[in-house]
C-alpha positions as CSV (number, residue, x, y, z in Angstrom):
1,X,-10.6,-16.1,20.9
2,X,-13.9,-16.6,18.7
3,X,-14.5,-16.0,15.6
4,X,-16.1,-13.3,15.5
5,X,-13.5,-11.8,17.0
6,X,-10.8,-12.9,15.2
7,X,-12.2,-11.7,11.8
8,X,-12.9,-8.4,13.7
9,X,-9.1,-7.7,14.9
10,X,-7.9,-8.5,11.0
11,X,-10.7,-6.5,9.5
12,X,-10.1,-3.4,12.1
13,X,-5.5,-4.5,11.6
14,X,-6.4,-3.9,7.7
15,X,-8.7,-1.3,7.3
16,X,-8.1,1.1,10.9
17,X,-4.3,0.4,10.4
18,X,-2.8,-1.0,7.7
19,X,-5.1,1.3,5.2
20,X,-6.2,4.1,7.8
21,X,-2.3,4.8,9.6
22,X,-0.1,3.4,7.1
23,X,-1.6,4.5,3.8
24,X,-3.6,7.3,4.1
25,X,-1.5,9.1,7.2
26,X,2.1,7.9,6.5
27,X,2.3,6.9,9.9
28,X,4.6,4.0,9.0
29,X,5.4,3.1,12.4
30,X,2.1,1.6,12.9
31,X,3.7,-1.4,10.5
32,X,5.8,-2.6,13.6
33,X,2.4,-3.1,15.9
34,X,0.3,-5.2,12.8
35,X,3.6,-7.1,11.1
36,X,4.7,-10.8,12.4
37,X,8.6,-10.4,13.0
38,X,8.6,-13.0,10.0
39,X,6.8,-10.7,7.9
40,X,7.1,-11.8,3.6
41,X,5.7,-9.9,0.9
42,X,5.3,-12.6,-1.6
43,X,5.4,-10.0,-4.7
44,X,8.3,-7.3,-3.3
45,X,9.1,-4.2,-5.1
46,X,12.2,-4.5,-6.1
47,X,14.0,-0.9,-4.8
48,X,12.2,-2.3,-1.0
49,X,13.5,-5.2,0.7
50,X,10.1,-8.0,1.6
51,X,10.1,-7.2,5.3
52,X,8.7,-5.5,8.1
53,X,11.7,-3.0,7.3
54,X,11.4,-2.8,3.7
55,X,7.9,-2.2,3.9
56,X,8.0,0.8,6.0
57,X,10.7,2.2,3.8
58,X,8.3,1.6,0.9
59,X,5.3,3.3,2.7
60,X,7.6,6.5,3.4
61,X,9.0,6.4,0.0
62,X,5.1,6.3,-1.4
63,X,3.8,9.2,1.1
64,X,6.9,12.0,-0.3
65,X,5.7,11.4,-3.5
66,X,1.8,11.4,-3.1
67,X,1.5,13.3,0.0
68,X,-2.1,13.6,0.0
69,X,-3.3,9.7,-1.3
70,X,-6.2,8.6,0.1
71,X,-6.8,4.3,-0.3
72,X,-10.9,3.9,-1.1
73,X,-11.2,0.1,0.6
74,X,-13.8,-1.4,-2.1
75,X,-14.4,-5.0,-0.6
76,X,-13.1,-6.9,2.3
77,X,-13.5,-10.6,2.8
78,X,-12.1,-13.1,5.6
79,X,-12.3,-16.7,5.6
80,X,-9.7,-18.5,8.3
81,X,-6.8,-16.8,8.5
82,X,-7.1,-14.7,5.0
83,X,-8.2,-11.6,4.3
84,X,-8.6,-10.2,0.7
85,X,-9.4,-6.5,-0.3
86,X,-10.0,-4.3,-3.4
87,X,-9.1,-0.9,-3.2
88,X,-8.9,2.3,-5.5
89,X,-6.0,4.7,-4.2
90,X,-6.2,8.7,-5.6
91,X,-3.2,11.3,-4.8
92,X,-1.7,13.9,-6.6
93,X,2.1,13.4,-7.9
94,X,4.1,16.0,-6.2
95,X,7.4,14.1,-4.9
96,X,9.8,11.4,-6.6
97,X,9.3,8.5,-7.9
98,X,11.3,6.0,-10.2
99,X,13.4,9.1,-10.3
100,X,10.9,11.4,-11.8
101,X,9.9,14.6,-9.6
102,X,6.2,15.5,-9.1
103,X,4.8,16.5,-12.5
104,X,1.7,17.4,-10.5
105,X,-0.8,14.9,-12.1
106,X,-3.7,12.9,-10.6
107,X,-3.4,9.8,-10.7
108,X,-5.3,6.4,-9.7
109,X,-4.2,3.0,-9.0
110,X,-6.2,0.0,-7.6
111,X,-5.1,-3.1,-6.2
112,X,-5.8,-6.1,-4.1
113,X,-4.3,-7.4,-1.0
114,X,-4.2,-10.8,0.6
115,X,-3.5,-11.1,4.0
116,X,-2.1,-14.6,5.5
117,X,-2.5,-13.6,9.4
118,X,-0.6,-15.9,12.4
119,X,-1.0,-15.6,16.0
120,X,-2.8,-12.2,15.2
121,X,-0.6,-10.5,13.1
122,X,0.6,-10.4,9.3
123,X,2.7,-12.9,8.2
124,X,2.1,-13.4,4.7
125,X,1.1,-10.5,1.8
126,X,0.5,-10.9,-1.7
127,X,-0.9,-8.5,-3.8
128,X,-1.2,-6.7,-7.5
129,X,-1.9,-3.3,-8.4
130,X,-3.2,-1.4,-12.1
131,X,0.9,-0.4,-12.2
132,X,0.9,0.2,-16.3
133,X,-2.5,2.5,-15.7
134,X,-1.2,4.2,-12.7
135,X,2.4,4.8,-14.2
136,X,1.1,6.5,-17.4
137,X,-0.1,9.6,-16.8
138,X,2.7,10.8,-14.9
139,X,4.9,9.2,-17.8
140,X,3.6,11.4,-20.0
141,X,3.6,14.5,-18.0
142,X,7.3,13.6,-17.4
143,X,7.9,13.5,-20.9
144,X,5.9,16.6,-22.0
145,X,8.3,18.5,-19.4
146,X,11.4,17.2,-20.7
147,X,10.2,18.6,-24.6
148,X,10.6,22.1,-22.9
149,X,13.5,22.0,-21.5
């Protein structure tokens, strides 16, 4: 396989896939076709498991409560097997999560993911997201409910 190639299929498994199906469509499914069987997320949330299965559980879970997020891929870079990439993810809160039900609110977060890739697929994923900036908003709508009830 070239090069060229190879930095294609990672670029097109994390922005056509991984960001395209399994962020902005829900179609977790897609995880199975991009995910080594050995799969580790480096930085696991702690309510999802760091596997292939985990993750898909965490994608769902992330889809019910922003149904309509869209991920905005800032930058993408690949040198040998790694892959980094900014994003900036907007959706509007409607489902549940950490137990509080959609207050309605927009709300951004932005991130970064590295991708460790073997024989083709992803094997390795560390990342951070803005999760204090994110979380606020819908903290505070949460709370301005709760003073009416």
């Amino acid at each position: 396989m070239s090069i060229d190639f190879a930095r294609e299929k990672m670029r097109n498994t994390y922005v056509n896939i991984w960001i395209g199906e399994v962020w902005n469509k829900g179609n977790v499914n897609f995880v199975d076709s991009i995910f080594h069987p050995d799969f580790e997320d480096h930085r696991p949330i702690p309510q999802f498991p760091g596997n292939v299965e985990g993750h898909k559980l965490m994608a769902a879970d992330w889809h019910q409560a922003f149904p309509d997020v869209v991920f905005n891929i800032e930058d993408v870079i690949i040198q040998g097997n790694l892959l980094a990439a900014r994003y900036v993810a907007e959706g509007t809160h409607t489902g549940v999560i950490l137990g509080i039900q959609g207050t309605g609110v927009p709300v951004s977060l932005t991130g970064i993911d590295i991708f460790g890739f073997e024989n083709g697929l992803v094997r390795h994923w560390w990342h951070e997201e803005d999760f204090d900036t994110f979380i606020k908003p819908i903290l505070a709508a949460d709370a301005e409910r709760k003073k009416k009830i």
